[in-house]
N, C-alpha and C positions, 0 to 999 in steps of 0.2 A: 574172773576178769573185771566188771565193776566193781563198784563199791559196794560194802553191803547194803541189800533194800530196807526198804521199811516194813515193819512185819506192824499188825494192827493194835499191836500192844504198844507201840508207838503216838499211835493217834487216839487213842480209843478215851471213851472218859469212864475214868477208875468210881466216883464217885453214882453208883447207882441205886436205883430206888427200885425195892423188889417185893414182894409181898408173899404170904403164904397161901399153901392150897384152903387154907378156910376161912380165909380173908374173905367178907361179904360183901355184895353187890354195893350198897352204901361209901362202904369204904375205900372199894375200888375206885370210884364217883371223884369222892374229896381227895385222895392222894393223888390222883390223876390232875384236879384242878390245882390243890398246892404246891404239887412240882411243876406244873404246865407241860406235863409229858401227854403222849396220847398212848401208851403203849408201855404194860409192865411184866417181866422179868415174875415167873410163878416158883418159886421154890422151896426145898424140901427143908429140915431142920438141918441138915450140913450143908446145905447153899446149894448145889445140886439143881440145876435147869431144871423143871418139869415142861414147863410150856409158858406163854405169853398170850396175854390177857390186852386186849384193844378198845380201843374205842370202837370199832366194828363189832365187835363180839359185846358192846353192850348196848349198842341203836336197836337191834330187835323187842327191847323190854318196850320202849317209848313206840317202835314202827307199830308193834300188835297190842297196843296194851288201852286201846277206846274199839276194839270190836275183834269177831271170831275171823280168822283167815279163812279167806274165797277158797275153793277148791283146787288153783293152780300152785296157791303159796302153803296147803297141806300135802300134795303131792310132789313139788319140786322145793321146797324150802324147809326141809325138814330139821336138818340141822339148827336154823335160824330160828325156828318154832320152840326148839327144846331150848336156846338159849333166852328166848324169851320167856321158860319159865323158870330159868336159873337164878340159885341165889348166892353162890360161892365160887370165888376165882376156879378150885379145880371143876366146875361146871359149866365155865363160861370158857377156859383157857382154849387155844390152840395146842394140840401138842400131837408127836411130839415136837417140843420147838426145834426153828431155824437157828442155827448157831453157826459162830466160827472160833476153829482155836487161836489163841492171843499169839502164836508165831508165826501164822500164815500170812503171808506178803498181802500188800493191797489188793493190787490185783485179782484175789482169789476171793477175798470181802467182795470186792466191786458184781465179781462172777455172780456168788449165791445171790447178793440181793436184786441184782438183773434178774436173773431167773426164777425164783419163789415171789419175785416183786414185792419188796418188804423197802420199809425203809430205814431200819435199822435191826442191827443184829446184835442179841448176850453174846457176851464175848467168856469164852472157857475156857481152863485148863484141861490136862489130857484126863481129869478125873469128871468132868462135866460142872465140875464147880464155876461160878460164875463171879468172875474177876472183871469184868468193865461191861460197859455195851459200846457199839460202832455205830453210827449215822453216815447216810451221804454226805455231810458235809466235813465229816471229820476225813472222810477218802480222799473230798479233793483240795485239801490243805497242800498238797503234794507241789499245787503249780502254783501255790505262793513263794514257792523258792524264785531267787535271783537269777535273773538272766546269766550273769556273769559264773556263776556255780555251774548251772547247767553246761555253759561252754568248755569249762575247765572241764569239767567232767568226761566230756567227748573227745577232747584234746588227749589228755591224760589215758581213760579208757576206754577208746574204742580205735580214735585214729594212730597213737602212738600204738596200740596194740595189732592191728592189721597192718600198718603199713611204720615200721621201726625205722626203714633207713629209705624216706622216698626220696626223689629226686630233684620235686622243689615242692616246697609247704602246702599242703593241706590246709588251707581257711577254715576257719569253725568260728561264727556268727550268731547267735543268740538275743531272737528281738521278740518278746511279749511272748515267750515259751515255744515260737517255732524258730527251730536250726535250720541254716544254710552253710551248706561244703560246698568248697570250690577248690579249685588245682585237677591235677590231674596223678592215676592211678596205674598203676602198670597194666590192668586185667580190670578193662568195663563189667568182666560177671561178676566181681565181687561186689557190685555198685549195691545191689540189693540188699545183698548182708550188711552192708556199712548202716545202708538207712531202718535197716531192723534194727538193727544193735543201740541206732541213736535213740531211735522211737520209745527202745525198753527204759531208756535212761529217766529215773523221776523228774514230774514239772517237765517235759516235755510236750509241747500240744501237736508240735505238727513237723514233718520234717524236709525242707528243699535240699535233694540233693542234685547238686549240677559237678560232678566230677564227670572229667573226661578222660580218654584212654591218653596213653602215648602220640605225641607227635609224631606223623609219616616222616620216613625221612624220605627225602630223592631217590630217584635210582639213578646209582653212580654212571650207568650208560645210558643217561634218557638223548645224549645229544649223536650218540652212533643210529645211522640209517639202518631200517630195518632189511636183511637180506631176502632177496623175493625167492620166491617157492618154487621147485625145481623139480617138483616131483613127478612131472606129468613129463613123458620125452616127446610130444606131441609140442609145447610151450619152447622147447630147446631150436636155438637159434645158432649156426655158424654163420661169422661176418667175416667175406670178402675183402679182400685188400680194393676192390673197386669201390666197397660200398653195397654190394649187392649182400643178402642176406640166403645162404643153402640148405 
């Protein structure tokens, strides 16, 4: 039904800077400071992801490197110990690395680096080879799109596709990436699917939806008096030609 999404091969930047597992601690250093990256990409002789190598994974050399560690940073910081006496990216690296592959929609980027907390990811093909890397910033390129796309977009695929033949127009509004719909819909359940559907639309930030149901109409007898209840034969009256009630 939309258009198609963005997959991370879209945003990603092709241009990456990767080094080998025997690439040494020095080097690690300078390439780090020449690109001005904080974070590199460890790979095999066919380009193949091993792991990632951080700035993190080399502060241990300098945290331990003017005295012996206390008793709590050899029994809880073990990992961090050996990387302070590391001398080669595959001794320093993280692995195996976080990755994503290059057709996986944003959204699924946005996913892993929430939850591993990275903030940026090699980006691979289905062989592990290493074709770009993703950042957070390249994710949210997304809501630099134009207000007016975005609305077209809703117009076209979401409200023409739920509702093809309404009864009077569906509004669709687009200010600073949040949507506003307005008219009215045959079936208020569907209100929620509508404002899903807009939400999933890219460059989206937020979504008002104010759609209402159908107008009541009258009831064609509101003006006939209500006939009273007769049920009880105790309530049953015969009236007299005098007046009197039997």
């Amino acid at each position: 039904m939309h258009g198609t999404p963005h997959t991370v091969a879209d945003v990603m930047t092709r241009t990456v800077v990767a080094v080998l597992a025997g690439t040494v601690f020095k080097d690690l250093v300078k390439t780090m400071d020449r690109w001005r990256v904080s974070a590199l990409p460890v790979v095999d002789g066919d380009h193949r992801v091993l792991g990632v190598v951080s700035e993190a994974d080399l502060l241990p050399k300098e945290e331990f490197r003017d005295g012996d560690p206390d008793r709590y940073a050899r029994l809880r910081r073990l990992s961090d110990l050996a990387k302070a006496g590391a001398r080669t990216a595959e001794e320093l690296m993280t692995a195996p690395a976080v990755t994503v592959r290059a057709d996986e929609p944003l959204p699924c980027a946005a996913r892993i680096m929430a939850r591993c907390r990275v903030k940026r990811l090699p980006v691979v093909d289905a062989d592990g080879v290493l074709k770009g890397v993703v950042s957070r910033s390249d994710l949210l390129k997304v809501f630099l799109r134009d207000d007016e796309d975005i609305a077209n977009e809703v117009r076209h695929q979401v409200v023409a596709f739920l509702f093809p033949d309404p009864e009077e127009p569906i509004r669709v509004v687009a200010r600073d990436g949040v949507v506003t719909l307005t008219g009215r819909v045959p079936d208020t359940s569907i209100v929620p699917v509508v404002a899903r559907l807009v939400r999933a639309v890219e460059g989206v930030v937020d979504v008002d939806c104010a759609l209402l149901g159908p107008p009541r109409r009258p009831d064609l007898d509101a003006d006939l008096p209500e006939a009273p209840p007769t049920d009880d034969p105790a309530e049953e009256r015969t009236v007299a030609p005098d007046g009197c009630s039997s």
